[in-house]
N, C-alpha and C positions, 0 to 999 in steps of 0.2 A: 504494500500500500504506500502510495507516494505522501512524503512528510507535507504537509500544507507549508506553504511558502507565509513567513513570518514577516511583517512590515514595520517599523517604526514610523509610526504615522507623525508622532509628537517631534521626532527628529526628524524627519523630513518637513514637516512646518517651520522646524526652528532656522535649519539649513535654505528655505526660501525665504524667511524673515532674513537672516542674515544677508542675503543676495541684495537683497533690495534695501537693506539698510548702508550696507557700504556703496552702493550707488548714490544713495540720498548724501551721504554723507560728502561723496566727493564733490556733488553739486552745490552742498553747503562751502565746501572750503573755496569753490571757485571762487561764487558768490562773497565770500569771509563774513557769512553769516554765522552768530553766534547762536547755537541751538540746546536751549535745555528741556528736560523731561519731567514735570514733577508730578511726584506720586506722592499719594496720604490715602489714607481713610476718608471716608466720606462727612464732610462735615470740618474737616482742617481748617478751612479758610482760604482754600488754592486762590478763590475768582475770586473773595473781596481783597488778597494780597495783591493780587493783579493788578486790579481795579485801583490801588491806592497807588504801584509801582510804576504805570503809566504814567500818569502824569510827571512824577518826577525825573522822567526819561525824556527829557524833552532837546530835540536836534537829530534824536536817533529814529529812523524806521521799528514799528514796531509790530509784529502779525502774533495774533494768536489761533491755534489747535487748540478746541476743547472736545473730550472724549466723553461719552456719557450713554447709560444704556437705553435714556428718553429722553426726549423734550429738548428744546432749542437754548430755556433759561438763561444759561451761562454764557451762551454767546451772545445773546441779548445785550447782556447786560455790557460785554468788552464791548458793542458795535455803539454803541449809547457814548462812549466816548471817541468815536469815530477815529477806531481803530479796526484795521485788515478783521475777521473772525471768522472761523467754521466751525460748525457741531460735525464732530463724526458720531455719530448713534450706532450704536453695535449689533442693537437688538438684544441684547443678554449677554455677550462677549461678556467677559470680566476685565479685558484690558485692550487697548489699540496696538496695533501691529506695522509695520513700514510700509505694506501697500498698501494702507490707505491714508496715511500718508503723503505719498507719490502720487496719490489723486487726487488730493488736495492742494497739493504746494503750487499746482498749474494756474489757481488763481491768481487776479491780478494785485502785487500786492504781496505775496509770498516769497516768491523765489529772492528776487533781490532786498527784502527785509534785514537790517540791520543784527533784530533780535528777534527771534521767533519763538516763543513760549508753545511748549505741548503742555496742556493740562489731561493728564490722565484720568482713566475711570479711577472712583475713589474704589483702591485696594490696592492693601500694602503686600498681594504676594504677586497675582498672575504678572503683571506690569514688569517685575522683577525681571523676569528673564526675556523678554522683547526687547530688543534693540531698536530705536529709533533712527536711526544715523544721527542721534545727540552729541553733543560735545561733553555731557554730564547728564548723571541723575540728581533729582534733591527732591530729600524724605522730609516731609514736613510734616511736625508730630504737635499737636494742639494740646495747650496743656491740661485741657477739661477733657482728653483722651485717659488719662493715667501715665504715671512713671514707668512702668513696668512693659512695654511697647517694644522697644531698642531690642532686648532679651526674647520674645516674644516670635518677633520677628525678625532676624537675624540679617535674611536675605538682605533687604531692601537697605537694611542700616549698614550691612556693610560693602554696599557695591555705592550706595551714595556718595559723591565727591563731595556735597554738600547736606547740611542740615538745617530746617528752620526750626525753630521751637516757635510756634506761633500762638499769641493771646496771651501772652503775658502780664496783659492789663488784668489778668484773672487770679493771678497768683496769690494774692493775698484770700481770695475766695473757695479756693481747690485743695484737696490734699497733693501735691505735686511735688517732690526732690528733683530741683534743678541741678543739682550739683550730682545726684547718682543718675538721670539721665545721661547726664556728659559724662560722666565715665563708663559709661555701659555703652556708647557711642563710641568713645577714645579704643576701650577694648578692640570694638567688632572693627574698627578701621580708623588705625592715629593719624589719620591723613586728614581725613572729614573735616572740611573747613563747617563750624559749627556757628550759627548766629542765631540771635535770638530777637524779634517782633513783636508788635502789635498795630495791625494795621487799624483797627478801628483808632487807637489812641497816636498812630504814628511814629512809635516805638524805634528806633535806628534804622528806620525805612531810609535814612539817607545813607547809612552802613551799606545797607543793603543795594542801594542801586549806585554805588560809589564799586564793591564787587561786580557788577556786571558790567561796567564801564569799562574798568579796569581787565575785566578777561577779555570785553572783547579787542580791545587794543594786544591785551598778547596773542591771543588768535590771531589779529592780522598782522602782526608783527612777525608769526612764527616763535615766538620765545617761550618754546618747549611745551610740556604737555600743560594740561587744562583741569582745574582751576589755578 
């Protein structure tokens, strides 16, 4: 009796995700557009950190990717400041993937974007292992989530280049260890450039878009890897 022939389906997904991310990705460097990926849980604060991050980016192009399993909302809300936006809707996916992506960036308004923000479906595992052709990921962990997150999920915190701690304005409200979150970060990756928000209170939101200035200058510069 002949053995049934065996497929890797989830690796062969992984291996055309990866095709088409390093395509995207070289059309970013033509471009020298600076591409990040962020991932949270649902409810982090992606779209109001956005929302606050714009405007402070002002002289730069800026397009946003929002990923989401319904509804238009979040991109609503980027286009409302009359910025580039696209819902990718999945249907039920739990994360975005590089070609769709690549069927998005065709808009006008993307391709040659300075800063191109992908806002991922809110979960902190599937997203993990899809490649975007980003230039980084960043894990943003809200502190009315809990301390114990970092540990929890490992993946995401430790492939992050970057961290936000966001809502900080809550700290005095929440049971939350800021100081064992960053080290349970420091553990999973000493690399992790680590910042910490609030964008409703405006919290070193100028930290914050003073680092994205600043990478994308080394990006176009070429001065070494990212961030």
């Amino acid at each position: 009796m002949t053995e049934p022939t065996k497929i890797d389906v989830k690796r062969r997904i992984l291996e055309s995700n990866e095709l088409a991310a390093a395509k995207l990705r070289q059309g970013f460097s033509a471009t020298g557009t600076l591409v990040v990926n962020l991932i949270s849980s649902p409810g982090s604060g992606k779209t109001t950190l956005l929302e606050s991050t714009i405007g402070r980016l002002s002289g730069l192009k800026v397009a946003v990717l929002e990923g989401d399993i319904a509804t238009e909302r979040d991109a609503d809300r980027i286009r409302k400041l009359g910025v580039p936006a696209r819902q990718i809707l999945t249907g039920g996916s739990c994360h975005l993937d590089a070609r769709q992506i690549q069927r998005e960036i065709v808009e006008e308004g993307f391709a040659n974007a300075d800063i191109l923000f992908i806002e991922n479906v809110g979960n902190l595992i599937c997203p993990t292992a899809y490649d975007l052709g980003e230039d980084f990921k960043i894990a943003l962990l809200s502190v009315s989530e809990g301390d114990d997150k970092p540990f929890k999920y490992p993946g995401i915190f430790s492939k992050a280049a970057v961290t936000i701690i966001t809502k900080i304005d809550l700290l005095d409200y929440v049971d939350f260890d800021l100081e064992a979150v960053e080290d349970q970060i420091r553990s999973l990756n000493q690399r992790s450039v680590i910042l910490k928000t609030s964008a409703r209170a405006g919290t070193h939101l100028d930290e914050w878009c003073a680092f994205l200035r600043s990478t994308l200058e080394k990006k176009r510069g070429g001065a070494g890897p990212l961030p």
